[in-house]
Residue frames as a rotation matrix with the C-alpha (Angstrom) as fourth column:
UNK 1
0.580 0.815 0.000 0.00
0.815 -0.580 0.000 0.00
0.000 0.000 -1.000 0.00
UNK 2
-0.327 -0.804 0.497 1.51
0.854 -0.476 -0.208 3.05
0.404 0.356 0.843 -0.98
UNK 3
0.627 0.546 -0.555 1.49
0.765 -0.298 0.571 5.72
0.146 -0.783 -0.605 1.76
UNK 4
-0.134 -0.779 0.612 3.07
0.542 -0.575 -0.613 9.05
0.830 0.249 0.499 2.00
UNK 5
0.708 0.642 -0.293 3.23
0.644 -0.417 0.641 11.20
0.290 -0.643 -0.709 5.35
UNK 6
0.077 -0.683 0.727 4.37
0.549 -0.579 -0.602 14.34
0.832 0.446 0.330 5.59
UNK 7
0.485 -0.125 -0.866 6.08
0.860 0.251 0.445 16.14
0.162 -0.960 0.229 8.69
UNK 8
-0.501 -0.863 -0.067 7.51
0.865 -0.497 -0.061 19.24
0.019 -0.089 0.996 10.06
UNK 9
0.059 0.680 0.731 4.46
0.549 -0.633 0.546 22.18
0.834 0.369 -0.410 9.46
UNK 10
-0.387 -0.137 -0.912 4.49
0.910 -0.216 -0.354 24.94
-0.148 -0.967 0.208 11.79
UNK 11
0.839 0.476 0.263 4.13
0.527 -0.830 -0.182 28.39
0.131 0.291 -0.948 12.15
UNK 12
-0.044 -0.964 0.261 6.98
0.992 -0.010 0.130 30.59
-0.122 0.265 0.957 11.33
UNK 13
0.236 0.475 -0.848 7.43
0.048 -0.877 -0.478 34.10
-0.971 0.072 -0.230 10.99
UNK 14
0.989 -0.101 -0.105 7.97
-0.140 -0.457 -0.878 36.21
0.040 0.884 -0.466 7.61
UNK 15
0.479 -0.815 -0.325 11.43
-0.744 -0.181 -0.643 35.84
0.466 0.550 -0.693 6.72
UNK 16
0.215 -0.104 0.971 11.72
-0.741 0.630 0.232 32.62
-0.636 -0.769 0.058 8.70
UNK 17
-0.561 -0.724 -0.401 13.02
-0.825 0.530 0.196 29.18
0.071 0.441 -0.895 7.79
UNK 18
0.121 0.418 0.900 11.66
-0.801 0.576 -0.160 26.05
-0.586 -0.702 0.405 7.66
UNK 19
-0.743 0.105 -0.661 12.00
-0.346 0.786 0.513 22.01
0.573 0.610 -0.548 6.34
UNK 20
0.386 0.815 0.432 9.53
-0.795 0.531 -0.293 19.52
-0.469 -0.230 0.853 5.64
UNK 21
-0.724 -0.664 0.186 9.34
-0.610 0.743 0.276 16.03
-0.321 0.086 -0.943 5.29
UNK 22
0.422 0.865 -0.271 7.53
-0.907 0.405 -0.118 13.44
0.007 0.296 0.955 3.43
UNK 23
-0.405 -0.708 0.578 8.29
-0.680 0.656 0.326 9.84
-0.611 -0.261 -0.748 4.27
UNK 24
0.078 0.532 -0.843 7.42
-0.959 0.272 0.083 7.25
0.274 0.801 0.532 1.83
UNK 25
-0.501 -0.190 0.845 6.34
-0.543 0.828 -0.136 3.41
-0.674 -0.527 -0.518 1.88
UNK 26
0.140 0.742 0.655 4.70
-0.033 0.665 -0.746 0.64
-0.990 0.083 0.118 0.05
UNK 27
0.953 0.143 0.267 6.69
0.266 0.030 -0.964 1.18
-0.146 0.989 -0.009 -3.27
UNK 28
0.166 -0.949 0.267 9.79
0.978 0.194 0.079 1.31
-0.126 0.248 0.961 -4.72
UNK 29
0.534 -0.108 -0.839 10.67
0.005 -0.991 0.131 5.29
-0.846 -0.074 -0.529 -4.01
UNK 30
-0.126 -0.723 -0.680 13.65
0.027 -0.687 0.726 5.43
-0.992 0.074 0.106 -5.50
UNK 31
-0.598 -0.315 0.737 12.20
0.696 0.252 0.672 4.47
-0.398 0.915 0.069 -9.19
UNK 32
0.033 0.801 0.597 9.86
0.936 -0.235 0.264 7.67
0.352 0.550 -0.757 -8.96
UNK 33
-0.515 -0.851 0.099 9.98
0.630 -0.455 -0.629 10.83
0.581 -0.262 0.771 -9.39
UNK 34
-0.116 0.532 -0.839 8.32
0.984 -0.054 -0.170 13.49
-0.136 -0.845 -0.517 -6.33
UNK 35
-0.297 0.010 0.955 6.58
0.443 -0.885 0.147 16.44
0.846 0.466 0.258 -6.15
UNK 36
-0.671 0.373 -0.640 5.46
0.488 -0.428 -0.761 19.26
-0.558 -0.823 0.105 -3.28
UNK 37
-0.352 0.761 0.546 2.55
0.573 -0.286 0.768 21.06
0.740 0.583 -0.335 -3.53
UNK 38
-0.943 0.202 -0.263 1.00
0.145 -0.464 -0.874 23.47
-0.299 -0.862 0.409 -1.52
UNK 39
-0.118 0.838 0.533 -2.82
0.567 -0.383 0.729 24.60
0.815 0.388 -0.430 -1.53
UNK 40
-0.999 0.024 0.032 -3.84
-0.039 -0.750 -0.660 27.92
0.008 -0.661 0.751 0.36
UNK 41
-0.217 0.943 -0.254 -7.42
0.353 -0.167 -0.921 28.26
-0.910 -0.289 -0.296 2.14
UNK 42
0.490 0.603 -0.629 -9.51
-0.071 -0.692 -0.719 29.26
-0.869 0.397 -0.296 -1.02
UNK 43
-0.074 -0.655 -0.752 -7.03
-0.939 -0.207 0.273 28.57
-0.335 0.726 -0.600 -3.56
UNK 44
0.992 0.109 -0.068 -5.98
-0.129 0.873 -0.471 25.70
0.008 0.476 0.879 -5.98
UNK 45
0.500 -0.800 0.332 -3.24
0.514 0.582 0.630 23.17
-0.697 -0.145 0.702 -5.33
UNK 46
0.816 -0.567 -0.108 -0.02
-0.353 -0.341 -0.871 24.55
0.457 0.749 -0.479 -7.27
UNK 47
0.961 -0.010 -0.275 2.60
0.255 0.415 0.873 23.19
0.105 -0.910 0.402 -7.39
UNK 48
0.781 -0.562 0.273 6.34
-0.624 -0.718 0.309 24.21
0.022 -0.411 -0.911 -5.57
UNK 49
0.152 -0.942 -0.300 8.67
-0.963 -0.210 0.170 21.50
-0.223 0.264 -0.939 -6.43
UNK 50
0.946 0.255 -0.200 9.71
-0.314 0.876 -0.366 18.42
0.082 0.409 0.909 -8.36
UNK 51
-0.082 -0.997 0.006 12.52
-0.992 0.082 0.094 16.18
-0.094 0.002 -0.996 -8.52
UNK 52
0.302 0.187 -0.935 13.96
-0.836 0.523 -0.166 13.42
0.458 0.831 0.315 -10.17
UNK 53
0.895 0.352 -0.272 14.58
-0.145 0.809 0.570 9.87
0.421 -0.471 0.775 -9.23
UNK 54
0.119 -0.844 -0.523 18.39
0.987 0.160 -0.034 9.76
0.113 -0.512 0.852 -8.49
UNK 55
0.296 -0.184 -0.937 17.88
0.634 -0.696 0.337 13.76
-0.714 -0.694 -0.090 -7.21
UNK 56
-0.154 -0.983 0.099 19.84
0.841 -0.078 0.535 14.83
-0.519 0.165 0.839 -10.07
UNK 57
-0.814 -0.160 0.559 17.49
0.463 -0.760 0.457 17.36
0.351 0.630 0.692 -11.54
UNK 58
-0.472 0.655 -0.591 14.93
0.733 -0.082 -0.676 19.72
-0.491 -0.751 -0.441 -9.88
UNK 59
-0.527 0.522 0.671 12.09
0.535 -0.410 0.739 22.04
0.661 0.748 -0.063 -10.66
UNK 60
-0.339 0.560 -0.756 10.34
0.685 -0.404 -0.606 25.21
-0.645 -0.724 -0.247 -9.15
UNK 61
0.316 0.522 0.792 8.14
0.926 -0.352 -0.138 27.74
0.207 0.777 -0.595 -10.47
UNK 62
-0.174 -0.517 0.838 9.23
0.248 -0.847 -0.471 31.54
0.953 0.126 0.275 -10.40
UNK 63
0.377 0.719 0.584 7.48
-0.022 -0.623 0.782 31.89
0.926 -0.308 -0.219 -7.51
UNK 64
0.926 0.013 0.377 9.81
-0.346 0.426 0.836 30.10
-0.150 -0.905 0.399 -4.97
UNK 65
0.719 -0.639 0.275 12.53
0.589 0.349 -0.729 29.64
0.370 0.686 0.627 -7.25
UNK 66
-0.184 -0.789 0.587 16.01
-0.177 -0.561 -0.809 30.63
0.967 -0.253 -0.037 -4.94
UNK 67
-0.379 -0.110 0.919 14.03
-0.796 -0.467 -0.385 29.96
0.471 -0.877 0.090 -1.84
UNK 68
0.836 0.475 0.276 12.76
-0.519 0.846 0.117 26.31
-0.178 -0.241 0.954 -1.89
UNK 69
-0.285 -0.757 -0.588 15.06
-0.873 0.458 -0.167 23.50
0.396 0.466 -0.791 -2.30
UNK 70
0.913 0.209 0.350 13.81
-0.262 0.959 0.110 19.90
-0.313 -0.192 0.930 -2.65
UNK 71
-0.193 -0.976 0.104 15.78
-0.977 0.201 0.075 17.00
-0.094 -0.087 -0.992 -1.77
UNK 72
0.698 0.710 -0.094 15.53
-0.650 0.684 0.332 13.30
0.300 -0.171 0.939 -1.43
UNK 73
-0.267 -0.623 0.736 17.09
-0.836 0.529 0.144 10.22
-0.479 -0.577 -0.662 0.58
UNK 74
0.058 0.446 -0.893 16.68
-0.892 0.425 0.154 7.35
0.448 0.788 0.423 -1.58
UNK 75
-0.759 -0.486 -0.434 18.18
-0.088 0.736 -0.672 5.15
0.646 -0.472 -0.601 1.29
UNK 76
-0.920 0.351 -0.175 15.64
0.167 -0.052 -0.985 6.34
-0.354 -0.935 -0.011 3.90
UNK 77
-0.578 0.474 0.665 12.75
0.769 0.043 0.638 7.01
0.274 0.880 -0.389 1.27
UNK 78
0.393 0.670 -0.630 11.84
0.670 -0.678 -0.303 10.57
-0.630 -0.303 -0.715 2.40
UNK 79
-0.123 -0.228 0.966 11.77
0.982 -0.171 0.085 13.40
0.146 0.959 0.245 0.67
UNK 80
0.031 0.143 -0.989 12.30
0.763 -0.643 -0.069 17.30
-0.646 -0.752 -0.129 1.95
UNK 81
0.125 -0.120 0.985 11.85
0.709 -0.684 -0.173 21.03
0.694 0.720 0.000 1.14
UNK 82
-0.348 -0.203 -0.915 13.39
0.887 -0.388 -0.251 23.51
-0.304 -0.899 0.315 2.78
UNK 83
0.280 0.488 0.827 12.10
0.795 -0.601 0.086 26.65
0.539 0.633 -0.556 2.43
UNK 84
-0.489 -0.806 -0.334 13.95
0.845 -0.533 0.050 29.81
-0.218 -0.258 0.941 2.83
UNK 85
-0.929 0.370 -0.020 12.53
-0.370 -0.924 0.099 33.73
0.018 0.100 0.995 3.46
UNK 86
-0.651 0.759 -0.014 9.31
0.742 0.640 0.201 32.67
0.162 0.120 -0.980 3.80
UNK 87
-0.881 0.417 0.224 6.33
-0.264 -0.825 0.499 35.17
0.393 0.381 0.837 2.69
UNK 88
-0.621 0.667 0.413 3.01
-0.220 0.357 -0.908 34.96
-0.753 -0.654 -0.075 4.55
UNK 89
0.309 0.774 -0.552 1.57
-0.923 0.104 -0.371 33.83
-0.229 0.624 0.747 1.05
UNK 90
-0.584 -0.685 -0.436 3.50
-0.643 0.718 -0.265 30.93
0.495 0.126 -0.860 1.82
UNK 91
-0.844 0.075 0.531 0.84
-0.383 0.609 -0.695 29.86
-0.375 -0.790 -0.485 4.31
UNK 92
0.325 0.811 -0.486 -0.92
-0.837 0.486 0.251 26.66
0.439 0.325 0.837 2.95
UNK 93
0.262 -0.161 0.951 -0.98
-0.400 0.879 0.259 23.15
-0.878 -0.449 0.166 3.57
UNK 94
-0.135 -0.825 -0.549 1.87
-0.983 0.042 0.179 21.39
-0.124 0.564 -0.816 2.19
UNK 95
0.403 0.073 0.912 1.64
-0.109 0.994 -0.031 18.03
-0.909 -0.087 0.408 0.59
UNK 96
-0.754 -0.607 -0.250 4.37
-0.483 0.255 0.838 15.46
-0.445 0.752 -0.486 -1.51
UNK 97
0.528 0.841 -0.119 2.87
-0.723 0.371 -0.583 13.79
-0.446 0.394 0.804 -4.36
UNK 98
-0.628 -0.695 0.349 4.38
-0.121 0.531 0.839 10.80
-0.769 0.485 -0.418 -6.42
UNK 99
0.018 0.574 -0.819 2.30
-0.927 -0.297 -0.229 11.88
-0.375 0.763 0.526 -9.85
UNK 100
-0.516 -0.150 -0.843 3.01
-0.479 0.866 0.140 8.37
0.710 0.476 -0.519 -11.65
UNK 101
-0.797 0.534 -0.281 1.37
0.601 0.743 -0.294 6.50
0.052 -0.403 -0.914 -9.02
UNK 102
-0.247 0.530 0.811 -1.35
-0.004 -0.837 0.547 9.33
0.969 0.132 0.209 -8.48
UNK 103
0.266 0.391 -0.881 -0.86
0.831 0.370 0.415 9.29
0.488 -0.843 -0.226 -4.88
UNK 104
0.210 0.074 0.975 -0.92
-0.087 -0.992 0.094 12.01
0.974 -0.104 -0.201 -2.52
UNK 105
-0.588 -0.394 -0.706 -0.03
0.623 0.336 -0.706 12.57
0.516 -0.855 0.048 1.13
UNK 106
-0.122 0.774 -0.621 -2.16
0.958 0.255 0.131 13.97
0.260 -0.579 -0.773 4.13
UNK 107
0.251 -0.381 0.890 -0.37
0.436 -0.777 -0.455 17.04
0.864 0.502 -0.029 4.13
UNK 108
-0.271 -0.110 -0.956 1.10
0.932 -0.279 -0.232 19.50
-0.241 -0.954 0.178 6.73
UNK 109
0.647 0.740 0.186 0.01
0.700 -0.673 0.240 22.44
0.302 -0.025 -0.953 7.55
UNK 110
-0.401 -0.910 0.104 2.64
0.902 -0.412 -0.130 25.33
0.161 0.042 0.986 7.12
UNK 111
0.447 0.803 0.395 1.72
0.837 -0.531 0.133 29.05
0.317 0.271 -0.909 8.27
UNK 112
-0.375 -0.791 0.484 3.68
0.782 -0.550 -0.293 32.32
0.498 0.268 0.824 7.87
UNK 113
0.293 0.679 0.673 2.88
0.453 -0.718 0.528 34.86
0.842 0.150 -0.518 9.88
UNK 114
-0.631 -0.426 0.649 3.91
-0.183 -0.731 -0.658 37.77
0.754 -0.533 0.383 12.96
C-alpha cells in the first residue's frame, strides 16, 4: 500500500526558515519521481517543487525559485523542502505527491505569519 506522510508544518514568521518532510512506503521510491505542492485556504493546489529519481534534476516555479530547495534520501525514502525567506503567502498546507502513481499525502500544515 503506498502511503506518504508528511512532517515538520508549523508556524513561522515572515522571513523565517523552515524544512519539511515526506516519508514514503509501500513502493519502490527510488524508481519515482516526487513532487510538493501546496494549496492555500480558497485557492488551488499549485505546485512548488519536483525532482527526479536519483535527485539529479529539480524544478520550481518563479514563484519560490532561490528559496525552496527539494531533496531526497533514496536510502531512507523521504523526501524534503526547505524553504527559505518565507512570505506569509506561503501559508498553505503542504503536501508530496508521487504523480506516476497518483498518490498524494495527508499534508502539513505550514503558516507564515507575525
Amino acid at each position: 500500500q503506498v502511503r506518504l506522510v508528511e512532517s515538520g508544518g508549523r508556524m513561522v514568521q515572515p522571513g523565517g526558515s523552515l524544512r519539511i518532510s515526506c516519508a514514503a512506503s509501500g513502493f519502490d521510491f527510488r524508481r519515482y519521481a516526487i513532487m510538493w505542492y501546496r494549496q492555500a485556504s480558497g485557492k488551488e493546489r499549485e505546485m512548488v517543487a519536483q525532482i527526479t529519481t536519483t535527485g539529479a534534476t529539480t524544478i520550481y516555479p518563479d514563484s519560490v525559485k532561490g528559496r525552496f530547495t527539494i531533496s531526497r534520501d533514496n536510502t531512507q525514502y523521504t523526501v524534503s523542502l526547505q524553504m527559505n525567506s518565507l512570505k506569509p503567502d506561503g501559508t498553505a498546507v503542504y503536501y508530496c505527491r508521487v504523480p506516476m502513481l497518483n498518490a498524494w499525502g495527508q499534508g502539513t500544515q505550514v503558516t507564515v505569519s507575525s
